[in-house]
N, C-alpha and C positions, 0 to 999 in steps of 0.2 A: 504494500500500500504506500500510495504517497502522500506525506506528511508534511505541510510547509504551517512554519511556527513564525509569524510575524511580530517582531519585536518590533515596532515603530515609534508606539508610544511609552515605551519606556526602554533601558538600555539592556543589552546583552552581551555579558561577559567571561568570555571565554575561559571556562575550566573551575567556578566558582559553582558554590552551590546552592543557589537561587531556585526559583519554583522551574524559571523558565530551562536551567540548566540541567537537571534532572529528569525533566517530561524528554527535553530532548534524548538525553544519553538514552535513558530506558527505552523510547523509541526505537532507537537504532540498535541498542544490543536485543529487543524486541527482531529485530531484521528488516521492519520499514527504510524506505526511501525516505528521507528525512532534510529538507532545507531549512537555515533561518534567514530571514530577510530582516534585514536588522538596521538600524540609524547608525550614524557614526558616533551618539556618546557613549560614551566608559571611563571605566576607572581607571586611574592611573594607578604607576609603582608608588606613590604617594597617597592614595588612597582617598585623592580629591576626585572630581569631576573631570572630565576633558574630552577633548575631541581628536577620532582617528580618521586616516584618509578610506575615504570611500575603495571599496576592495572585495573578493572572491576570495575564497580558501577554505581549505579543509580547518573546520575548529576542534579544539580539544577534544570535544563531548561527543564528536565524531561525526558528526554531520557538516554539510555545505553550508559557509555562512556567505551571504551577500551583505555588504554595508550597501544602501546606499545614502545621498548625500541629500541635503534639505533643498529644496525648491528655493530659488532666487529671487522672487518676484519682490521680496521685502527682506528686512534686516536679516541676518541669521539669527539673534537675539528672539525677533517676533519669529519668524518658524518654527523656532523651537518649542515654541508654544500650542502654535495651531498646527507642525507636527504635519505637513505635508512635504510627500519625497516625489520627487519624476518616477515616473517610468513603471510601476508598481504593478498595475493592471496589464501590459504588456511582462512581464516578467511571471505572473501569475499564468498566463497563457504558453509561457514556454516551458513553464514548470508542470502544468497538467495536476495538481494536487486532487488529491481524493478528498481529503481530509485540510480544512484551514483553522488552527486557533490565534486567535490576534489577540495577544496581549496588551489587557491595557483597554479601556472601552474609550478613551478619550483621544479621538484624533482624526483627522479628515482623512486619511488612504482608507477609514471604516467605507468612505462612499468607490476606493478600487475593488475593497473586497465583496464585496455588494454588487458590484456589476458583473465582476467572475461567478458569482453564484448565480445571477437572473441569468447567465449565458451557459450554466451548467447545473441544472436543480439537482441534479444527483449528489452534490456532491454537499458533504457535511460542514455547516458552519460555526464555529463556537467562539464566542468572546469572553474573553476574562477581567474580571474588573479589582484593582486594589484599592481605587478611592474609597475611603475616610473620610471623617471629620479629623483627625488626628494628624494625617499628612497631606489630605487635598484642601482645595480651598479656604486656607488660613489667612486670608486678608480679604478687602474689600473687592478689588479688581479681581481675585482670583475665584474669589465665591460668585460675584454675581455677573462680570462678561465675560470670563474662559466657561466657569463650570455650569451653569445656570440660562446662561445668553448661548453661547457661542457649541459647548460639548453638546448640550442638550437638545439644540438645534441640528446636528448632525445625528445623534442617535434616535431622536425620534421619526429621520429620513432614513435611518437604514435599521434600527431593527427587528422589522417584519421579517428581513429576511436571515434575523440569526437562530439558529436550531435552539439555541441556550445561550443565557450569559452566565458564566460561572462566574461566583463571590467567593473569597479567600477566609473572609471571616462573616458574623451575624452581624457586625456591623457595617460593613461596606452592603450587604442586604438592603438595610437600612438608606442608608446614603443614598445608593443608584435609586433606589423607588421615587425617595423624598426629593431628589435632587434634579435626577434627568426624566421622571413620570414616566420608570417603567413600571408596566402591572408584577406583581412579586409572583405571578405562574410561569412568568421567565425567565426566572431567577434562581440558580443552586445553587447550597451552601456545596464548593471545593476548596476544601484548606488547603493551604501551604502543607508538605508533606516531608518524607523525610527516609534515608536509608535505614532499613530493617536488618540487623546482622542476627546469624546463627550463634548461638552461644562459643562457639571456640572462634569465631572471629570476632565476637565482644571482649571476650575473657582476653582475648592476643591485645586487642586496643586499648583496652583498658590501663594492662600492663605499662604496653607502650607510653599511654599518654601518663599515668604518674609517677614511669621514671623522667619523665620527659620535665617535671616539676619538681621534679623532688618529695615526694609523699609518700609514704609507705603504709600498710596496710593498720597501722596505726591511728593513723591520720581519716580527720573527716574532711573532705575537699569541698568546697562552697564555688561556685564557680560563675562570672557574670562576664558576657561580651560585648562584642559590636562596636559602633561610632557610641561611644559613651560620653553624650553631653548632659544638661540638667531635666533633657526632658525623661531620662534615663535614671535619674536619682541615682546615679554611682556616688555622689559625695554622701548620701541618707545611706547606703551601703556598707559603705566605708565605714562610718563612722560610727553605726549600731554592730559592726561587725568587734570593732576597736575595744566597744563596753560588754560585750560578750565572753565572758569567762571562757577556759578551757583549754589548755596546753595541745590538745589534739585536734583543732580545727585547724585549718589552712584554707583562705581565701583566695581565691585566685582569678584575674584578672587577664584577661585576652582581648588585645580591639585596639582600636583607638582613641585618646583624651582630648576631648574639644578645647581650644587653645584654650577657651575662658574658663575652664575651670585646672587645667593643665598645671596652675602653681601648688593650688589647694588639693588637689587630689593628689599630686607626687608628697607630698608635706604628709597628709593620712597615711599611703603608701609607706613612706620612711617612718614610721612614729610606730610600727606592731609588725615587728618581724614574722609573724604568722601570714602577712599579708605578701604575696606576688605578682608583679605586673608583668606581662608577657611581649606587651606587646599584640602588633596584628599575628595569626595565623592562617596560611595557606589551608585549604577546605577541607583535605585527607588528615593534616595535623589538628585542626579545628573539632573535627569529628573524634581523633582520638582523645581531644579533651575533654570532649562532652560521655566520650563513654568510661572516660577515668573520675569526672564525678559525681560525689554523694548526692548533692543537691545545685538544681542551674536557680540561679537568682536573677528576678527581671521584675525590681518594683517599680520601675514606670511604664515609660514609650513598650507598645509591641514591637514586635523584633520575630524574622523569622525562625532562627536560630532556635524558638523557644518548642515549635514542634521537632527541632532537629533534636534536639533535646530529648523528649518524648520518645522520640525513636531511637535513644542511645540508654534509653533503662532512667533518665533521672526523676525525681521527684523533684517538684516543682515548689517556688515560688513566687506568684504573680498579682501584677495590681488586680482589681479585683474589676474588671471592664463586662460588657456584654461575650465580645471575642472571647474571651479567655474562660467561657464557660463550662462547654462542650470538653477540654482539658482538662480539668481539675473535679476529680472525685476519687474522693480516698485516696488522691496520691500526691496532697500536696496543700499548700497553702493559699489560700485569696486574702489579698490586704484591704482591708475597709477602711482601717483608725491610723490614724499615724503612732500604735501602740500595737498596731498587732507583725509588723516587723521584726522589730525588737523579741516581738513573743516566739513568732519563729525558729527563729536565731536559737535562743536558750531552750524550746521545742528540740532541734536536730541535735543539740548539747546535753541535754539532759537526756535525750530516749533515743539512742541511736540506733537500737534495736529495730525501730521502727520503719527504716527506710526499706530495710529488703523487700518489704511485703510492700510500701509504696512503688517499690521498683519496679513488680513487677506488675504493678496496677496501672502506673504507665505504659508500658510497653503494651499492657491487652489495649489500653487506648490506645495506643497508637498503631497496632495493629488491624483495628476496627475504623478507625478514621485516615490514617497517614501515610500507608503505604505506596513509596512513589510508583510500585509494579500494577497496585491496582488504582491507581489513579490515573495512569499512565493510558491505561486500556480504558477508560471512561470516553477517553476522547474520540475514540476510534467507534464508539458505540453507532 
């Protein structure tokens, strides 16, 4: 089967482990014919924003990726925006796709892929959406002429013709109905998912990743990642972590320090040698960290890491949102008060007995919701 994954409205980056980068792989180790048609943003080795030259090539995750580049007609600043590339619908045509998911519901190539489909009804169309309130439309222009004016005007032209829009979380549910007026019979909850290992390639990772830290089976490991800025509460982390009793916990920190908090957080950091910062990791290292620990810690911003989590055995700590519902039973915490952190914390200290059976109350969840091999084959339905 042919599989083209449209990355346009948001970026695609090669060999990481994002929703987009996993449907892909599984795809292809699946045996599909498998394209991504992708924008030129990405990440840099810096782990900022940035722009690559428009390009073909074999990528990591093993499929064909095409960059192309944004439409000229205005600034690149504004395209970036409104997210229209040349040539899209003629390239769709040379590709003959069976199967189309467009990631991303907000962007004008929604009206290429729409026209490939009225010129091919056979063939399967699916959109995925990750807007939020949380990281879409946080300002005035952005809420009401990009998402509201401008997206919502394009999706209510084209989605009669999408098979499904799939939702990452209950809240983006929420958003797309309230936002762009679709009917919610359109709408599947598809989480963000995550790799599933067999026990002797958990127990091997595990290994791996806490000698990779320094921990031994003594040790409780506490573990939080990502772009860690305030919307993240890594300093409220930190710093309930610091009045938390216990010679045998170890904290540990993997990602990046958002400059403005980057004094204060190294300062915490230095001040409770239980505590270690890593730094960023690569997404096979990243993964052995989440299967070496006790507990993944994420009391603010969602993060997709946190199902990756799920599928690495941990028990969970999370704010306590609408998303973050369907995760958390019996194998973990929801934070309400600005006291139930804290409780946490002295919870995994106090009764550390507790987490095995949390562990594997995770993993049935994430087994029933998160598996990228059956998520994988949703698409293709």
């Amino acid at each position: 089967m042919r599989v083209a994954h449209l990355c346009l409205s948001n970026f695609y980056i090669d060999g990481y482990t994002y929703q987009e980068n996993e449907l892909v792989r599984q795809h292809v180790e699946d045996g599909h014919e498998v394209t991504v048609v992708a924008s030129t943003e990405n990440i840099g080795s810096d782990c900022r924003l940035t722009y690559v030259e428009p390009t073909d090539y074999l990528g990591q995750d093993g499929a064909r990726v095409i960059r192309l580049p944004y439409r000229r007609w205005l600034p690149h600043k504004l395209m970036r925006k409104l997210r229209m590339h040349p040539g899209v619908l003629k390239l769709l045509r040379q590709l003959c796709p069976d199967v189309i998911l467009f990631h991303g519901l907000c962007g004008w190539e929604l009206h290429a892929v729409v026209r490939y489909k009225q010129e091919n009804p056979s063939v399967r169309l699916y959109v995925d959406s990750h807007e939020d309130p949380y990281t879409s439309a946080r300002n005035f222009v952005s809420r009401h002429l990009l998402h509201r004016v401008y997206y919502a005007w394009v999706i209510r032209r084209c989605r009669q013709w999408f098979d499904k829009i799939f939702c990452i979380s209950l809240d983006v549910m929420d958003f797309v109905a309230d936002t762009y007026g679709v009917p919610t019979d359109q709408l599947e909850f598809f989480p963000l998912g995550g790799r599933i290992f067999d026990d002797d390639e958990y127990v091997e990772r595990r290994a791996r990743g806490r000698l990779d830290v320094g921990v031994d089976d003594k040790n409780l490991m506490l573990l939080q990642t990502g772009k860690m800025d305030h919307r993240k509460k890594v300093l409220e982390s930190l710093r309930t972590f610091i009045e938390t009793p216990g010679e045998q916990l170890r904290f540990v920190l993997a990602g990046s320090l958002d400059e403005n908090l980057h004094d204060e957080a190294n300062a915490l950091i230095a001040s409770d040698q239980r505590i270690t910062f890593l730094g960023w990791r690569q997404a096979d290292a990243l993964i052995d960290l989440l299967c070496a620990a006790d507990i993944y810690v994420q009391p603010g911003a969602q993060s997709a890491t946190m199902q990756m989590a799920l599928c690495a055995r941990c028990p969970v700590i999370l704010d306590d949102v609408p998303s973050h519902a369907p995760y958390v039973n019996g194998n973990g915490w929801l934070l309400r008060t600005p006291g139930d952190l804290p409780a946490a914390f002295n919870a995994v200290a106090a009764e550390p007995t507790m987490l095995d059976a949390m562990a594997m109350q995770s993993l049935n969840i994430a087994l029933h919701l998160l598996d990228y091999r059956k998520l994988a084959k949703r698409i293709l339905i």
